[in-house]
C-alpha positions in Angstrom: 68.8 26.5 -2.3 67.4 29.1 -4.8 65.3 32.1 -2.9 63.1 34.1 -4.9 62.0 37.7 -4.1 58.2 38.1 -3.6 56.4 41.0 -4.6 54.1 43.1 -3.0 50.3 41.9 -3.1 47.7 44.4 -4.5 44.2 43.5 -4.7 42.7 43.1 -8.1 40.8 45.9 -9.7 37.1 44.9 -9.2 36.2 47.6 -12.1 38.1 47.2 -15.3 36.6 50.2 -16.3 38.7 51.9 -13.6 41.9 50.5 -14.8 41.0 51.2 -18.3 40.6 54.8 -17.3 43.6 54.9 -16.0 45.5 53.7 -18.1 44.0 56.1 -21.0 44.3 59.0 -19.2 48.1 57.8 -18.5 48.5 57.6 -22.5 47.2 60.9 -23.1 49.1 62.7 -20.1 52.1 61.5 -21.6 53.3 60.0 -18.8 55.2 56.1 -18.3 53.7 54.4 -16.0 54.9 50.7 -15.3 51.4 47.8 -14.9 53.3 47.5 -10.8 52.7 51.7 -10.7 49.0 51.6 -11.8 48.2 48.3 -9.8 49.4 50.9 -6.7 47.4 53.8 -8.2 43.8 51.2 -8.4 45.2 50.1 -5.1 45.4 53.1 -3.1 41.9 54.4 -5.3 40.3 51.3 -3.4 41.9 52.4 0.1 40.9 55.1 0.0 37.4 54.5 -0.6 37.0 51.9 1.8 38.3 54.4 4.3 36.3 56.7 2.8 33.5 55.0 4.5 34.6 55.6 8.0 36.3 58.6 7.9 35.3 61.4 5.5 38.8 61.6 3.7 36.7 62.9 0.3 33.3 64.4 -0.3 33.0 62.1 -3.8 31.9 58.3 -3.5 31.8 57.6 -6.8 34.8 55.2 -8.3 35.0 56.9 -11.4 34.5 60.6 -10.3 37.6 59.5 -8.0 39.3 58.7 -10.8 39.1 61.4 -13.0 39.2 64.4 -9.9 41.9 62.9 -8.3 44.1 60.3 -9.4 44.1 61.6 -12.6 44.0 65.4 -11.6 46.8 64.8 -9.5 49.0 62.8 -12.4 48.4 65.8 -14.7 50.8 67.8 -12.3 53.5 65.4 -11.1 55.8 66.3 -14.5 56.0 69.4 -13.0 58.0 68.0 -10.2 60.6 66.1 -11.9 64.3 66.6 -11.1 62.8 67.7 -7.1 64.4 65.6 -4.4 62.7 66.6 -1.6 58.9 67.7 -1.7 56.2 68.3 0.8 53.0 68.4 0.4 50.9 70.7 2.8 47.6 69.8 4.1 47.8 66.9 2.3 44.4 65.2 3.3 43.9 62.1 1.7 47.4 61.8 0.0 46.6 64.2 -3.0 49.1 64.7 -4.8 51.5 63.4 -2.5 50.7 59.6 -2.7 50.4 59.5 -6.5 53.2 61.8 -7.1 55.1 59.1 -5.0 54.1 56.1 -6.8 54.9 57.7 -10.1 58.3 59.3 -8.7 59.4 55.5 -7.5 60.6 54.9 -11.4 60.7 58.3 -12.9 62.7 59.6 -10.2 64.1 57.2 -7.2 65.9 60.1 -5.5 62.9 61.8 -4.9 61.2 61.7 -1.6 57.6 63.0 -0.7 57.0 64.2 3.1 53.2 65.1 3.9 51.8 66.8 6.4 48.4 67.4 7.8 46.7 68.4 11.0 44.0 65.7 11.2 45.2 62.5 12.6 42.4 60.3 10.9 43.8 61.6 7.4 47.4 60.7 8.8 46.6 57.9 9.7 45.1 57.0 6.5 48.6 58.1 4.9 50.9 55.8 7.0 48.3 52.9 6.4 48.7 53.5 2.8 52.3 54.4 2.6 52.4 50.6 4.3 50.3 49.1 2.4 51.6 50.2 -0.8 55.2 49.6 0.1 56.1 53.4 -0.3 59.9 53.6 0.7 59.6 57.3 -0.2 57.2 58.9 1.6 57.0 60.7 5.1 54.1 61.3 6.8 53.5 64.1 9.8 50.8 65.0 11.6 51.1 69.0 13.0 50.5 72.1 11.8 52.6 72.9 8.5 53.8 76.5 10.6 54.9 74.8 13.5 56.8 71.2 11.9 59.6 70.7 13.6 62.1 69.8 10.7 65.6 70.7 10.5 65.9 69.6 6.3 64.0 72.2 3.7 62.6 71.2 0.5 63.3 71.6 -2.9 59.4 72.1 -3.9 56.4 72.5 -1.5 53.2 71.9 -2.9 49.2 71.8 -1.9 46.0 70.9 -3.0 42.9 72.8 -2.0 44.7 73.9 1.6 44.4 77.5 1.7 44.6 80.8 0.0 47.8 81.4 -1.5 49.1 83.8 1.2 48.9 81.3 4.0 49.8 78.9 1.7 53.4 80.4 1.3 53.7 82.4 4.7 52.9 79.6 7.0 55.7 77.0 5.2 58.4 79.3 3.9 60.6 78.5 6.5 60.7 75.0 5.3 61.4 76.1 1.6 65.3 75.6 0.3 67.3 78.7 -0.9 66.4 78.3 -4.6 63.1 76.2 -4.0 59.6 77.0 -5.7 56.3 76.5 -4.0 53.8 74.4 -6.5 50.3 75.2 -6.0 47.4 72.8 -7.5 43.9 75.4 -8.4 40.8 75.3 -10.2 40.1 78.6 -11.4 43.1 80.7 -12.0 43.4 82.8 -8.6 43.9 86.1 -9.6 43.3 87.7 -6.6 44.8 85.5 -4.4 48.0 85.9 -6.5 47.7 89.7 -6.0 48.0 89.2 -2.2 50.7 87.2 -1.6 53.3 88.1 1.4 56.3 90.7 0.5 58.9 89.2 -1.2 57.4 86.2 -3.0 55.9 86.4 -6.3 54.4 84.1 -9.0 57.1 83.2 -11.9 55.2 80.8 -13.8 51.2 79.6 -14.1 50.9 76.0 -15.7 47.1 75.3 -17.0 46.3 71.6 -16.9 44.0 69.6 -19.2 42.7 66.3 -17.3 41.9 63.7 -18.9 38.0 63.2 -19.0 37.4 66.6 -16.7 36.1 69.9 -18.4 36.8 71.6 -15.1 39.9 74.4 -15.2 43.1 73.5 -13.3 46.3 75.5 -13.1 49.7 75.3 -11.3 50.8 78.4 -10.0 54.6 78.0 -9.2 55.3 80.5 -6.7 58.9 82.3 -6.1 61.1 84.5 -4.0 61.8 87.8 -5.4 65.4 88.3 -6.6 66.9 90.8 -4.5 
């Protein structure tokens, strides 16, 4: 008797204008993205607007303004985290960047996993209904306070998304942070006074700015380091 392996289900994109927008802005990112990795990306877009009804997981409605602010805005980063084998993503909300940085890490990297965390349990809860949904072997999802995660493993890169000033950022996760790790942090406008006040003993080695596809709006990475002694 011959078995066959079934796939996982995603519903149909609705808006082919959606999955043409994706799939140009994946072209002009650069980045390799299989049809089975965008049909996760239009998936989870649609999740997370039909949660979006219910619980306020994002202040935009519109299908292609979520596109382009945060599927898209999120993809323009996840290069930077290639080689990382364990990231967490603080204050994750509704899964930005840590869902779409695990759909896209499934084939670019397989060793890579991607732990979130977030105080709120209706954004949580959104997380573990997606990470089931979209068959995400990779991902982790907590729900606590970032200072006070009880986890005995550190991480090669922690990484946010519109969480908190840059001080709090780093002093309230550093304890989770591998010797030799880098905090990534996703901003707007470059934050030059919030990089001025970071904790002793951590300072910023590189700033990354980001062009997204069909957004004029600035976006940097700011990857964030411990001082050599």
């Amino acid at each position: 008797m011959t078995t066959t392996t079934s796939k996982p289900h995603f519903p149909p994109a609705t808006d082919e204008a959606l999955a043409h927008t994706l799939r140009e802005g994946v072209q002009a990112l650069g980045l390799q993205l299989s049809e089975a990795q965008q049909a996760k990306l239009l998936a989870y877009q649609a999740l997370m607007a039909k949660w979006n009804k219910v619980y306020n997981l994002t202040a935009l409605r519109e299908p292609a303004q979520m596109m382009t602010h945060h599927l898209l805005d999120s993809l323009a980063a996840v290069s930077a985290f290639a080689n990382a084998r364990q990231v967490l993503d603080v204050g994750a909300g509704g899964g930005l960047p840590g869902i779409v940085l695990a759909i896209w890490a499934e084939e670019a990297f397989p060793e890579m996993h991607v732990s979130m965390v977030d105080v709120v349990h209706k954004k949580t809860a959104f997380l573990t209904q997606a990470k089931a949904e979209l068959h995400l072997g990779n991902v982790s999802v907590y729900t606590d306070r970032v200072e006070n995660l009880p986890l005995k493993q550190h991480f090669d890169v922690i990484t946010s998304r519109a969480f908190a000033e840059l001080h709090d950022f780093v002093d309230w996760s550093q304890h989770l942070l591998a010797p030799g790790g880098q905090f990534i942090a996703l901003k707007g406008l470059l934050p030059e006074q919030e990089m001025d006040r970071l904790p002793e003993g951590w300072q910023v080695a590189r700033i990354t700015p980001l062009t997204v596809p069909g957004l004029s709006a600035s976006r940097h990475l700011i990857f964030i380091e411990r001082k050599s002694a």
